[in-house]
C-alpha positions in Angstrom: 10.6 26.4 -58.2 14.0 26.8 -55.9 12.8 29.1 -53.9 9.7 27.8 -52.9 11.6 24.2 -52.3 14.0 26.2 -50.3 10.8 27.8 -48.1 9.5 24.4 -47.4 12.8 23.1 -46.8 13.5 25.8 -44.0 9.8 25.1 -42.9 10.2 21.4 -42.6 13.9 22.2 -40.8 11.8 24.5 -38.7 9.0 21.6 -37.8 11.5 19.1 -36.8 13.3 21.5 -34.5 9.5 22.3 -33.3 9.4 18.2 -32.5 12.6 17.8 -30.9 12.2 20.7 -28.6 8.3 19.5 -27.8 9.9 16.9 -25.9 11.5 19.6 -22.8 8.6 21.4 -24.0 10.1 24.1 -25.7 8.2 23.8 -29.4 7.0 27.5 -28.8 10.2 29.3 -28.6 9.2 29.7 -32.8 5.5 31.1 -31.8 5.3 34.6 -32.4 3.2 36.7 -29.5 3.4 40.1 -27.7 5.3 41.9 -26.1 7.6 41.3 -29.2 10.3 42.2 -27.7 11.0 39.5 -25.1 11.8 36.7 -28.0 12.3 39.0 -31.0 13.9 36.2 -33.3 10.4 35.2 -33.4 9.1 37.6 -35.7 11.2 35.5 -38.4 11.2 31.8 -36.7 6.8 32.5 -36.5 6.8 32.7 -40.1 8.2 29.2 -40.8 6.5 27.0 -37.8 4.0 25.6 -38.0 1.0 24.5 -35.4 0.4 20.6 -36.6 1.4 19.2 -39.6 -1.8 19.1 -41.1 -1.1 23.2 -40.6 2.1 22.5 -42.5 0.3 20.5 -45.4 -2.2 23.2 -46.3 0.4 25.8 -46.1 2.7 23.9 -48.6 0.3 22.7 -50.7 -0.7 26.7 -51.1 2.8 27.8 -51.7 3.6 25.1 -54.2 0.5 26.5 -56.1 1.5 30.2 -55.6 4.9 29.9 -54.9 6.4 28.9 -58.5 4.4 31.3 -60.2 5.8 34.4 -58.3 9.4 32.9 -58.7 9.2 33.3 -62.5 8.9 37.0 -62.1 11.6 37.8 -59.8 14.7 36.7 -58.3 15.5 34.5 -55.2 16.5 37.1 -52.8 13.4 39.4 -53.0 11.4 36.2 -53.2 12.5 35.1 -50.0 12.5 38.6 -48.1 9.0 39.0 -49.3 7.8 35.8 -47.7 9.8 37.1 -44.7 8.8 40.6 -45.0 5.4 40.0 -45.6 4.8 37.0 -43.0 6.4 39.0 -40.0 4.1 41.8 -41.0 1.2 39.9 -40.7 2.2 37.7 -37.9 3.2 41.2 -36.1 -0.3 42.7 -37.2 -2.1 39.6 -36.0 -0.6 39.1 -32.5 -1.1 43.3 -31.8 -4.1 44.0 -33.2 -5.9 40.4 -31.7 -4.2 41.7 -28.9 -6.7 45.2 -29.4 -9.8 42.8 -29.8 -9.2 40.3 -27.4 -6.7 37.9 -25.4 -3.5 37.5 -27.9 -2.5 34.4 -29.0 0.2 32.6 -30.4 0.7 33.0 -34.4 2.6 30.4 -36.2 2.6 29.4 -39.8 3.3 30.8 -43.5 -0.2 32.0 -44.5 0.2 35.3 -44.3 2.8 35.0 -47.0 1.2 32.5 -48.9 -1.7 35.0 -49.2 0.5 37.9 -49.8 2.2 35.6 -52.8 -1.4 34.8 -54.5 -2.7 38.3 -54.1 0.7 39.6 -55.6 -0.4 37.1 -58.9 -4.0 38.8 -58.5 -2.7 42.4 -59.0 0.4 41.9 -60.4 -0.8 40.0 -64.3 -1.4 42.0 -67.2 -5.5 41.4 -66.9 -5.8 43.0 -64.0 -3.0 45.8 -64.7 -5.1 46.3 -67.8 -8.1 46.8 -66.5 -7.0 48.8 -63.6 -5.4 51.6 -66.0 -8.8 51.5 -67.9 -10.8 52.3 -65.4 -8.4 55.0 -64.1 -9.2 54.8 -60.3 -7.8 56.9 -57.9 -4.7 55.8 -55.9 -7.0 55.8 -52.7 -9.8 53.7 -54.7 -7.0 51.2 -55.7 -5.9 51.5 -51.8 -10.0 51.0 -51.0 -10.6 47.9 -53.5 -7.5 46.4 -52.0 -8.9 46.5 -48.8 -12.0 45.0 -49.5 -10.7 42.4 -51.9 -8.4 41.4 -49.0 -11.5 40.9 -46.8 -13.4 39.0 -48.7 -10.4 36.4 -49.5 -9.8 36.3 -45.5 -13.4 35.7 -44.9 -12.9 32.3 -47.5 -10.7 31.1 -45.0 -12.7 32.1 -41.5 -12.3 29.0 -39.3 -12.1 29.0 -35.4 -8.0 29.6 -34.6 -7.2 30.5 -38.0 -5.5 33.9 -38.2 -7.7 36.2 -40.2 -5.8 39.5 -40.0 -2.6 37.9 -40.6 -4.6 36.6 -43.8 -6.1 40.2 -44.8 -2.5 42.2 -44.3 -0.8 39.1 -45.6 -3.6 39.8 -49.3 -3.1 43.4 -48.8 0.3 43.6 -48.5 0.5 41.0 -51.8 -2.2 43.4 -53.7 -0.3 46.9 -53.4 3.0 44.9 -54.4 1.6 43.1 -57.2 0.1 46.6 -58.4 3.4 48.1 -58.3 5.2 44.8 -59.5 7.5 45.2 -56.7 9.1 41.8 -57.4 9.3 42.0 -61.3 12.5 41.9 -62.6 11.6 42.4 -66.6 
């Protein structure tokens, strides 16, 4: 559970520097938004602020349900670069391709890993890795199902302001690693 202490912990770090700097009005030097390149740091920083605390809350209670589970199954480092790795890819996702379907805003918060970290549990136990090889799908129907499965876990969470393709890339992204066991060590 070290790693997913040491997540919050930089979270929490993160919030308080989000409070102190809301006083000159700076809190959204972490908030990750396009062009990406004018405050590139943010593609990391995004990932660990957090909009409210009640933002913060949900997002810990879900990695301290997830979180400890993945850890068993892997080491600290690739723990930690896949909540990075996958929460800049689906912050980046979200703020380019909102940006496609409408005004871009803002993206904050660790939900797209958290979602990337359940789906990896999802694809990544020996049920499911079972049943997959029995019904010997085709890479691209395994690529398909992922898609939809990812879908239809973002929808549970649909909610005015919440970021549902960070969500969908975040399950995706969790699905195609937990189906390789990316993050397995044994």
């Amino acid at each position: 559970m070290r790693a997913t202490l040491e997540t919050l912990a930089v979270a929490l770090l993160i919030g308080l520097a989000q409070l102190g700097l809301s006083v000159v009005g700076l809190a959204g030097i972490f908030a990750l938004s396009t062009p990406l390149s004018v405050a590139p740091w943010t593609v990391v920083t995004s990932v660990y602020a957090h909009g409210s605390i009640g933002h913060l809350l949900a997002n810990a209670l879900a990695l301290l349900l997830v979180g400890p589970l993945v850890e068993r199954r892997t080491t600290r480092l690739r723990f930690h670069a896949f909540v990075v790795g996958t929460g800049a890819l689906a912050g980046v996702a979200q703020v380019t391709l909102g940006g496609l379907l409408g005004p871009s805003a803002a993206v904050l918060g660790l939900s797209g890993a958290v979602f990337a970290l359940g789906s990896y549990l999802l694809a990544g136990n020996v049920a499911s890795a079972t049943l997959f090889d029995r019904l010997r799908l085709s890479s691209r129907t395994q690529i398909l199902l992922f898609g939809v499965v990812a879908v239809v876990l973002t929808a549970t969470t649909a909610a005015p302001g919440v970021a549902l393709i960070a969500h969908a890339i975040g399950a995706f992204c969790g699905l195609v690693a937990g189906r390789t066991r990316l993050l397995d060590v044994r």
